[in-house]
C-alpha positions in Angstrom: 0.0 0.0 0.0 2.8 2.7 1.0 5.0 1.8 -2.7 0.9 2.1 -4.4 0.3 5.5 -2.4 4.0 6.8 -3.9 3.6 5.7 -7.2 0.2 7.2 -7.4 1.1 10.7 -6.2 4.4 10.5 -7.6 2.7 9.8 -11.4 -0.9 12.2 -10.3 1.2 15.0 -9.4 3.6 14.3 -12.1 0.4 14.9 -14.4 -0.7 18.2 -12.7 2.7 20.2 -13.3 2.6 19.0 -16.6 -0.6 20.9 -17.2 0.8 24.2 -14.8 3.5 24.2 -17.5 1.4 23.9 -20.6 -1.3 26.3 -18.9 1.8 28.6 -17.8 3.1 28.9 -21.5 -0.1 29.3 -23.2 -1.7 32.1 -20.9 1.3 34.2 -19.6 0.2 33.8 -16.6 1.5 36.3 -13.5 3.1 35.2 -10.1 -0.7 35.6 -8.2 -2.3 33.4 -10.9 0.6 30.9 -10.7 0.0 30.7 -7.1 -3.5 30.2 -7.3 -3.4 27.4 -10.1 -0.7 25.6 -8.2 -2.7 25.8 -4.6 -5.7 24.8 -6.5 -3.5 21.7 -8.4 -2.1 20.8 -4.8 -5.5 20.6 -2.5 -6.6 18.5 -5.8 -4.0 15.8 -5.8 -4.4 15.8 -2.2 -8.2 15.4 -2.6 -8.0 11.5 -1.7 -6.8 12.0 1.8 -9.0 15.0 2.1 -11.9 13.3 1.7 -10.5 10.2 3.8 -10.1 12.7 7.0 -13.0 14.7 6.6 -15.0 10.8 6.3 -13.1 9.7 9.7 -13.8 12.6 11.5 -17.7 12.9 10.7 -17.7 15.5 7.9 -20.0 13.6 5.6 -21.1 16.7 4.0 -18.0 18.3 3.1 -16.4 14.5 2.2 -19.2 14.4 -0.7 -18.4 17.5 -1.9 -14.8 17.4 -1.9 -15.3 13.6 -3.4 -17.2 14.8 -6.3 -14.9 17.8 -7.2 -11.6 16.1 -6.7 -12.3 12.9 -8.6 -14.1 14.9 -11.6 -11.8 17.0 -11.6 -8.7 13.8 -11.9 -11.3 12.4 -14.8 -10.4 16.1 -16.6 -6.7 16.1 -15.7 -5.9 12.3 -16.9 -8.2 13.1 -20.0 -5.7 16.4 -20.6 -3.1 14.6 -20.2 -3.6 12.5 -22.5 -4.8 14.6 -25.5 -1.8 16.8 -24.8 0.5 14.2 -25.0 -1.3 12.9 -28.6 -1.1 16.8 -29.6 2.3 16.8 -28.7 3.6 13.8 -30.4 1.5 15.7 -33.4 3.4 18.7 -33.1 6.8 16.9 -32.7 6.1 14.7 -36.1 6.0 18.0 -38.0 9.3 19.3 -36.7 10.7 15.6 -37.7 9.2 16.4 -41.0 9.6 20.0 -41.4 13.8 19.2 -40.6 14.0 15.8 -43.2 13.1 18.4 -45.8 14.8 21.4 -44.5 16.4 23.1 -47.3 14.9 20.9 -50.2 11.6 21.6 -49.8 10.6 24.8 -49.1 7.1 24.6 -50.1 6.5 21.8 -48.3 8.0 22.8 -45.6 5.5 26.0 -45.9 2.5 23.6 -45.9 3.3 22.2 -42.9 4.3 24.9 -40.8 0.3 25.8 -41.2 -0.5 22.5 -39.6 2.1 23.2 -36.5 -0.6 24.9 -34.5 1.0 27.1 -31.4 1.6 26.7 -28.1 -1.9 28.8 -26.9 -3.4 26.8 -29.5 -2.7 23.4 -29.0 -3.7 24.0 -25.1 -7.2 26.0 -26.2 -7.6 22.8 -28.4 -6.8 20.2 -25.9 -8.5 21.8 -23.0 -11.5 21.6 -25.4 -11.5 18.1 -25.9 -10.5 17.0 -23.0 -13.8 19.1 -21.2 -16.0 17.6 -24.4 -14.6 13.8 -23.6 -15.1 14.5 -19.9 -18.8 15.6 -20.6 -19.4 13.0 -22.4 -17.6 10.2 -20.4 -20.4 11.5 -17.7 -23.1 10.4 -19.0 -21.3 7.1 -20.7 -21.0 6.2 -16.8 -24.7 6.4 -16.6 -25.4 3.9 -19.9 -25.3 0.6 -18.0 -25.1 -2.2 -20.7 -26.0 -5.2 -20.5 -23.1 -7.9 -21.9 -24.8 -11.5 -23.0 -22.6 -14.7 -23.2 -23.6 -18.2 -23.9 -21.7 -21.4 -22.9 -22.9 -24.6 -24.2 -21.4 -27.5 -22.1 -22.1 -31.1 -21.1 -21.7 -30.3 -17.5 -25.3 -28.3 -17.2 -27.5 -31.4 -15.9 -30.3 -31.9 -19.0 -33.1 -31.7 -17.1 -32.2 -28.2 -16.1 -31.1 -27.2 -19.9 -30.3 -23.7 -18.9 -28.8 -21.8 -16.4 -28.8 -17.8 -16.2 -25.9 -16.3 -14.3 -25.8 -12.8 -13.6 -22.5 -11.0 -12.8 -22.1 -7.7 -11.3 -19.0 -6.3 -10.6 -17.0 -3.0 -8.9 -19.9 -1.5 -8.2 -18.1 1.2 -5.7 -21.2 2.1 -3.4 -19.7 4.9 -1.5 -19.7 8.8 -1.1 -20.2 8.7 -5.3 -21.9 5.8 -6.1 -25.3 6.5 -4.5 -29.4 5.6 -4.7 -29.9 6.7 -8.1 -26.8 4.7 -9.6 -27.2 1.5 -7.6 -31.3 1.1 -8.8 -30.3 1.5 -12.2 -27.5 -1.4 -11.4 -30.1 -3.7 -10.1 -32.8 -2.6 -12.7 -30.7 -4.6 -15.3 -30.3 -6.8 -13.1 -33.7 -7.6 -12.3 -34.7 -7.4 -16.5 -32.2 -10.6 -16.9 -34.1 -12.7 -14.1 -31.3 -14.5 -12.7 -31.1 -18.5 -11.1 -27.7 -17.0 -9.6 -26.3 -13.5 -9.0 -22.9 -12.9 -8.6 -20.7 -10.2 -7.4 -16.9 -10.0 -8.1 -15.4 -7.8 -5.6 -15.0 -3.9 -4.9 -19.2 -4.0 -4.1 -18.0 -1.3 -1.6 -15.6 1.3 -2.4 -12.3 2.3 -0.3 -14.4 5.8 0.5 -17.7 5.2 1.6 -19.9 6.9 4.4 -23.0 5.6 5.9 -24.3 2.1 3.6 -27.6 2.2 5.6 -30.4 1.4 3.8 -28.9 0.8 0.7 -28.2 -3.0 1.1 -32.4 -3.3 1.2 -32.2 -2.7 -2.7 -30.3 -5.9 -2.8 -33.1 -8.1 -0.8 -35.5 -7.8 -3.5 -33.2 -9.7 -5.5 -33.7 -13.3 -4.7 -32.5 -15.5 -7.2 -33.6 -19.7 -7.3 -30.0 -20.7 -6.3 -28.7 -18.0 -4.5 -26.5 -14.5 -4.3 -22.6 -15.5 -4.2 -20.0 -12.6 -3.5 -15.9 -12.1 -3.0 -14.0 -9.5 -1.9 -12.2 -7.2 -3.9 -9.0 -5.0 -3.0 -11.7 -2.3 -1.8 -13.6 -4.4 0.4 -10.3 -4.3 2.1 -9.6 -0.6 2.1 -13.1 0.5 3.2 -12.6 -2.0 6.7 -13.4 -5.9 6.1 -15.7 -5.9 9.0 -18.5 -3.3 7.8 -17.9 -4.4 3.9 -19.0 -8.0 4.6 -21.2 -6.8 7.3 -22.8 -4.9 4.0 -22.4 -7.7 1.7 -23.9 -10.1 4.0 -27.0 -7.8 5.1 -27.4 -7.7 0.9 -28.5 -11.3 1.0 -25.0 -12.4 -0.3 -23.2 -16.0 0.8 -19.5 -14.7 0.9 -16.7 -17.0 -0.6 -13.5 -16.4 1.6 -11.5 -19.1 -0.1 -14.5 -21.4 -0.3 -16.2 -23.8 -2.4 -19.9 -25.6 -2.5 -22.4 -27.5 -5.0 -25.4 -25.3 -5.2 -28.2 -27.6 -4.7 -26.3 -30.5 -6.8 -26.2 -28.7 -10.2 -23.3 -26.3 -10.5 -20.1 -25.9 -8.2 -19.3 -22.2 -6.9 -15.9 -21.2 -6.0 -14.4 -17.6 -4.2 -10.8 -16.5 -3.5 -10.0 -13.6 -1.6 -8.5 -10.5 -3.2 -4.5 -10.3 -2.6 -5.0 -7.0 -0.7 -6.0 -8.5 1.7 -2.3 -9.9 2.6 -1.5 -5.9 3.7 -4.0 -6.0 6.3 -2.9 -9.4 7.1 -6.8 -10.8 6.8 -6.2 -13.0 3.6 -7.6 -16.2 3.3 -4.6 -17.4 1.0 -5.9 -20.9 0.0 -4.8 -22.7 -3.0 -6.9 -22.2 -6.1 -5.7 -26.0 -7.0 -6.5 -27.8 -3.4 -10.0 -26.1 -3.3 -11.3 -26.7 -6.9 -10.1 -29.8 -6.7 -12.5 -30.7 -3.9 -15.2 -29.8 -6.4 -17.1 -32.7 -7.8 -15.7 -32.4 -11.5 -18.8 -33.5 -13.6 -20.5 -30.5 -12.2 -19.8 -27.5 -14.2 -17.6 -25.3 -11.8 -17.1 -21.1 -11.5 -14.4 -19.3 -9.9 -15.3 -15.9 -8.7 -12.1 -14.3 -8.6 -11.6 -10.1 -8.3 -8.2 -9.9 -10.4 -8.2 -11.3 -14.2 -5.5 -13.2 -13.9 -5.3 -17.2 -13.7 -3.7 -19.5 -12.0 -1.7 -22.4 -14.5 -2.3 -24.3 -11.7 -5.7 -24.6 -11.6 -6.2 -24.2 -15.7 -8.9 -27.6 -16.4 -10.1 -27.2 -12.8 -12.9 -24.7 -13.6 -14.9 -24.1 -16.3 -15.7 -20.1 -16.3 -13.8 -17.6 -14.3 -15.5 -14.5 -14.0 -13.4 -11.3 -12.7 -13.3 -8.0 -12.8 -11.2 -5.4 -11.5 -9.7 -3.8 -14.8 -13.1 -1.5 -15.5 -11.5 -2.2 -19.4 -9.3 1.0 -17.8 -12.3 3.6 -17.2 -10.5 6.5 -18.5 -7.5 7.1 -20.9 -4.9 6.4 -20.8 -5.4 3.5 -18.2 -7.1 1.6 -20.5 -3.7 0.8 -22.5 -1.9 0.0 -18.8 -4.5 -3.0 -18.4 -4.8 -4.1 -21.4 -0.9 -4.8 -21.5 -1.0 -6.1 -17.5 -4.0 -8.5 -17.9 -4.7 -11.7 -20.7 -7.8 -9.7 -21.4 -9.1 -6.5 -20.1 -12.5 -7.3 -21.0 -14.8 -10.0 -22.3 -14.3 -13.6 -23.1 -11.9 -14.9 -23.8 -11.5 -19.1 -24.0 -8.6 -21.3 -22.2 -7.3 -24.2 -22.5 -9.5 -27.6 -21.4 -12.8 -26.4 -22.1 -12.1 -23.2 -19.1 -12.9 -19.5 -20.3 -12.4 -16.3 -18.6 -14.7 -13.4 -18.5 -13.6 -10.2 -17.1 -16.3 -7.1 -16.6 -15.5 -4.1 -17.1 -17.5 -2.9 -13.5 -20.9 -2.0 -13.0 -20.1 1.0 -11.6 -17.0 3.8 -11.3 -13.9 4.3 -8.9 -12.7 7.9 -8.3 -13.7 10.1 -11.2 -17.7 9.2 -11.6 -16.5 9.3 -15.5 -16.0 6.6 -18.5 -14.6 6.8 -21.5 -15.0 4.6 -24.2 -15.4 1.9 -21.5 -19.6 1.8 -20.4 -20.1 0.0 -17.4 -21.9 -3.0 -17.1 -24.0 -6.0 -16.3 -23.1 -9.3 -17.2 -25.8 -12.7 -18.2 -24.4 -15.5 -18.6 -26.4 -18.4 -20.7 -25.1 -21.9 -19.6 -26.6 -24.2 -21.9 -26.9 -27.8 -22.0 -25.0 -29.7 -24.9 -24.7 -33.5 -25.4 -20.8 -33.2 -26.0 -18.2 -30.1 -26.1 -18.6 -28.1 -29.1 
């Protein structure tokens, strides 16, 4: 957590004097608006532990407002960032041209020195789009989707012929993630009609204020086989203790490095996020020992937070659904995960008849803002097939 905190404010406030110094060059600005941009910048980076203090201390208020400032604000600054950098690499292609054909060339060289836009320009330009994609990433937040899968398998008894799972994932109810959002959430989920509802981690987020009430939306959920949850890394930041207290008041069974056979037709596994090993609270059970106490002719899921499986247990389980990545939320994130993770997002179809599906969230951490990555809620058609297809 310390090297994570570090890194963070190391590359966040990295960011922010990035844009001072593009803001400074483009607008002249004087020594009282220099030190007003950079206080600004600096209680803005800080926002995070802000809000955490203000939330310890009982200002719930104040937390809510400095929660939704701060993080829209970090959706607008990583959104300049990156159309800067893309202008700049723009703007650094045409001097690379421009010097190729220095001297042999002149009217080319003419031609392009009209497409070199300036300094004031290029920020005017990039401040626009950035405010336009932040805008629109708003609402994209709001357009929960609903993703539909189908697996035929064997392993789905006949007489049941089809099974609807549905997954929801990093919802992040907190000081953002409200009412309003979490009925729209559980709207889709009630259209799909689900014989098991699922939720992979980070149902809580890391700042959260009072949860009462909102756990009742959950109860009128109630699924033929059950509500199964894990924990995510957030469960862990917000306190274990009240985010299963939350999870298990929502009607949820919690799977702490647990498996079971739900009423003799499917097998459900749950691991424990890792983050749990800074708090010292994980369950760290082996993926291979506990599937493989699973009866294997049943068709077996792995709820597991992180996309990332385990060689180990690779023909052990037949779907792993994660989450985790939210497909990156905002750019430029959305290139960090897809080179960390096998897949960001989707299906995507292992070895032994396994598959993976990762969900891009439900919901939003931080900045209540997506971009090219809309959250949302996952079916899943198991079907039965005489053989493998």
């Amino acid at each position: 957590m310390p090297l994570f905190l570090i890194t963070f404010f190391l590359l966040y406030g990295g960011m922010h004097l990035y844009a001072f110094l593009k803001a400074r060059t483009a607008l002249v600005l004087g020594r009282t608006a220099s030190i007003s941009l950079i206080f600004f910048m600096l209680v803005m980076i800080f926002t995070p532990f802000i809000v955490r203090i203000s939330e310890r201390h009982g200002f719930e208020l104040f937390a809510c407002f400095m929660s939704y400032t701060g993080y829209t604000w970090m959706g607008l600054i990583l959104l300049f960032f990156a159309c800067s950098v893309a202008m700049d690499v723009f703007r650094f292609l045409i001097y690379v041209v421009e010097f190729i054909f220095l001297g042999t060339s002149r009217f080319r060289r003419s031609n392009l020195h009209y497409l070199k836009p300036s300094a004031r320009l290029s920020f005017f330009m990039t401040l626009i789009l950035s405010v336009s994609f932040a805008m629109y990433g708003y609402f994209e937040a709001w357009d929960i989707r609903t993703e539909k899968i189908t697996i035929e398998t064997p392993k789905i008894p006949e007489q049941i012929g089809r099974l609807r799972i549905v997954q929801i994932s990093d919802v992040h109810i907190g000081l953002i993630v409200r009412e309003k959002k979490l009925k729209r959430v559980l709207k889709e989920v009630k259209m799909a009609d689900p014989d098991i509802l699922v939720s992979t981690g980070d149902l809580v987020d890391g700042q959260i204020n009072s949860l009462e009430g909102l756990s009742e939306f959950f109860q009128e959920i109630n699924p033929r086989y059950g509500k199964f949850a894990i924990t995510g890394n957030h469960e862990f930041y917000a306190g274990l203790a009240q985010s299963l207290d939350f999870t298990g008041k929502a009607g949820f069974s919690i799977l702490r490095g647990e498996g079971l056979t739900v009423e003799g037709v499917i097998n459900i596994a749950g691991v424990d996020d890792p983050a749990g090993k800074d708090y010292g609270l994980l369950k760290n059970i082996s993926e291979k020992e506990l599937l493989a106490k699973l009866p294997r002719e049943k068709f077996t899921i792995l709820l597991k937070h992180r996309a990332i499986v385990d060689e180990n247990s690779l023909g052990l389980f037949d779907l792993q659904l994660s989450g985790h990545t939210h497909k990156g939320q905002i750019i430029p994130f959305g290139l960090i995960t897809r080179l960390y993770y096998p897949v960001d997002a989707g299906l995507l179809k292992l070895m032994d008849n396994s598959h993976l599906y990762v969900s891009r969230g439900s919901g939003t951490w931080g900045p209540p803002i997506r971009f090219l990555a809309p959250p949302e809620v996952t079916v899943i058609e198991l079907i039965h097939r005489r053989h493998w297809p």
